[in-house]
C-alpha positions in Angstrom: 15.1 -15.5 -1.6 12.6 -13.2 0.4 11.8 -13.3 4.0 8.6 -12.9 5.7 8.4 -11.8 9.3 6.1 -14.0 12.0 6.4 -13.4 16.2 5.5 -16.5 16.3 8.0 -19.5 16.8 7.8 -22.0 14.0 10.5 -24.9 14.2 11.0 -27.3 17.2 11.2 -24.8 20.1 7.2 -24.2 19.6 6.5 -26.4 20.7 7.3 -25.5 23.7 5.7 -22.3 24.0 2.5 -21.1 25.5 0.3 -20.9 22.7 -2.6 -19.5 24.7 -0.3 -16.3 25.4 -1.8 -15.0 21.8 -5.5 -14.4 21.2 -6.5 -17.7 19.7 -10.0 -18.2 17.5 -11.2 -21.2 16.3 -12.6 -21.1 13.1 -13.5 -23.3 10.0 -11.0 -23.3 7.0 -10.9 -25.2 4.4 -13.4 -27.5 5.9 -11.8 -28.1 9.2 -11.9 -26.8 12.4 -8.7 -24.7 12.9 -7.1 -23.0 16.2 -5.9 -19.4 14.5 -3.5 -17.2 16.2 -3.9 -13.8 15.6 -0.5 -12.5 14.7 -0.3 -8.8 14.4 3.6 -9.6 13.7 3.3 -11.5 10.8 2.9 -9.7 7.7 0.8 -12.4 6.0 -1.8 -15.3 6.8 -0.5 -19.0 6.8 -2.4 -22.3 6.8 -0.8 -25.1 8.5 0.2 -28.2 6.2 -1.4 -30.2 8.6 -4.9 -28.1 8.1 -4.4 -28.1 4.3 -5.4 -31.7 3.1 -5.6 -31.2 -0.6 -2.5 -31.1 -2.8 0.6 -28.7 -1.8 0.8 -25.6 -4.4 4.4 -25.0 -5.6 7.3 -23.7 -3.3 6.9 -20.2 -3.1 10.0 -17.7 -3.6 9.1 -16.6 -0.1 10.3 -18.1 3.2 8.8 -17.0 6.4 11.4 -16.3 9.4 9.9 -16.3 13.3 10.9 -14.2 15.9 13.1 -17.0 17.1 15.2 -16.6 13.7 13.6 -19.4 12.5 13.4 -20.3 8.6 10.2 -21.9 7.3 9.2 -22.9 3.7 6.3 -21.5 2.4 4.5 -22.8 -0.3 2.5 -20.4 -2.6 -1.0 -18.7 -1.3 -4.1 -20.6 -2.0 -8.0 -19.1 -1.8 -9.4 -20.7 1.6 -12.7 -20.6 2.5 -13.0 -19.0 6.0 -16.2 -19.3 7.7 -16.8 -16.0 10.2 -19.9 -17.0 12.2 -22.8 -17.5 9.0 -21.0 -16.0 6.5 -17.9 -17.6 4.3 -15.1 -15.7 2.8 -12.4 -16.6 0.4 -9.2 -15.5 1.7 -5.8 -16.0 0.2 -3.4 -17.5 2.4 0.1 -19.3 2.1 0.6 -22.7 3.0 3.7 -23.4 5.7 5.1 -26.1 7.5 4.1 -24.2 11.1 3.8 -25.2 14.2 0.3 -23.5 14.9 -2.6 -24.8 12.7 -2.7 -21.0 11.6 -1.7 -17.9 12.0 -4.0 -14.8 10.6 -1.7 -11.8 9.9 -2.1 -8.1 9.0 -3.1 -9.1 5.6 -6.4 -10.7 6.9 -6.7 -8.4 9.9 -6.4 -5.4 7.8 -8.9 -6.7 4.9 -11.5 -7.3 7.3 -10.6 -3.9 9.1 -10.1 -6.0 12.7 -10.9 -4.4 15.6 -9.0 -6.5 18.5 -10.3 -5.7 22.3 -7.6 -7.8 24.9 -9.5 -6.9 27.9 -12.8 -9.0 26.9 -10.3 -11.2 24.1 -12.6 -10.5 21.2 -11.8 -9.8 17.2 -14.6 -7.9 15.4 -14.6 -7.9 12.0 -16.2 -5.9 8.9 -17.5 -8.4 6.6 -17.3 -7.4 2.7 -21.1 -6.9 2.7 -20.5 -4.4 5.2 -22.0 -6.3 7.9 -20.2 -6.6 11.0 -19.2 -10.2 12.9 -17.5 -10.4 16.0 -14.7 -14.1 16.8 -14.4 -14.6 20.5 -11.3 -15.5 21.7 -9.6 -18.2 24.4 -7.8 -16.3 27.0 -4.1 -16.7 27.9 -3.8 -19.8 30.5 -3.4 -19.2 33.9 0.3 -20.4 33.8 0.3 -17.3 31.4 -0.8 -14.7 34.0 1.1 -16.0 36.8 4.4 -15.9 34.8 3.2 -12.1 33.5 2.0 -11.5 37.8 5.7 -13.1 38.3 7.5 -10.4 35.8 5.3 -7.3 37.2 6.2 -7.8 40.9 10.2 -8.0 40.0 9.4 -4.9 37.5 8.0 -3.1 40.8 10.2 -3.9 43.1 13.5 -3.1 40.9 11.7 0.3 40.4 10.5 0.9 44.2 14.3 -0.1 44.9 15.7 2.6 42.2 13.5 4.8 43.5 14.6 4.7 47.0 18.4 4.8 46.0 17.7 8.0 43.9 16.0 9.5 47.6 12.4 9.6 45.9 9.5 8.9 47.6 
């Protein structure tokens, strides 16, 4: 059996997570609307069972494993159409029992030679005609920043603290 790495939590504790702490686009695939996590730590792309409507493929010898240690099934990769903006690409991805309703991995940023900008949360993307297309992302939530606030002040203070011990200005 093969594993496939995600950074992304897939099994109960997902729930619980702040999903909004990843760049999130909303795109159509497969004929419906779909919240996509861009997941530079996941090797591949994955459609959410719930997304997929249309029969299951077979059980892949894959099984994808979250940064949480968690085990997923994944079924085998199907051709989905992705609509970027006014154009529509067929992209192979697998089919998993995930939490998110999809996750868009190196295999799809890579392909479309992604270009992602976290200070103004946007993808842009080369189109296989060449032409470039940009996806606009939601931001973290402000629960997000004031937990990442919360972590920076306790950074700086255990540093201005070593600091002082150590007799540096």
């Amino acid at each position: 059996m093969r594993t496939i790495f995600s950074d992304k939590p897939t099994g109960p504790r997902a729930e619980k997570r702040d999903m909004r702490a990843s760049p999130i686009v909303t795109l159509r695939m497969a004929n419906t609307e779909a919240s996509c996590v861009i997941d530079t730590g996941s090797i591949i792309s994955c459609i959410s069972t719930k997304i997929w409507k249309t029969k299951l493929p077979e059980v892949s010898q894959w099984r994808l494993r979250s940064a949480a240690g968690e085990i997923t099934e994944l079924y085998e990769p199907v051709q989905v159409p992705i609509e970027l903006n006014d154009k529509t690409v067929r992209f192979p991805v697998f089919v998993a029992n995930i939490t998110d309703e999809c996750l868009l991995g190196v295999d799809f940023l890579t392909t479309y030679k992604a270009q992602i900008s976290l200070n103004v949360y946007t993808v842009k993307l080369t189109l296989p005609d060449g032409q470039p297309t940009a996806m606009y992302c939601s931001g973290p939530s402000q629960a997000f920043e004031s937990r990442r606030l919360f972590r920076t002040l306790r950074t700086t203070e255990k540093l201005h603290v070593d600091c002082a011990q150590l007799n540096y200005p």
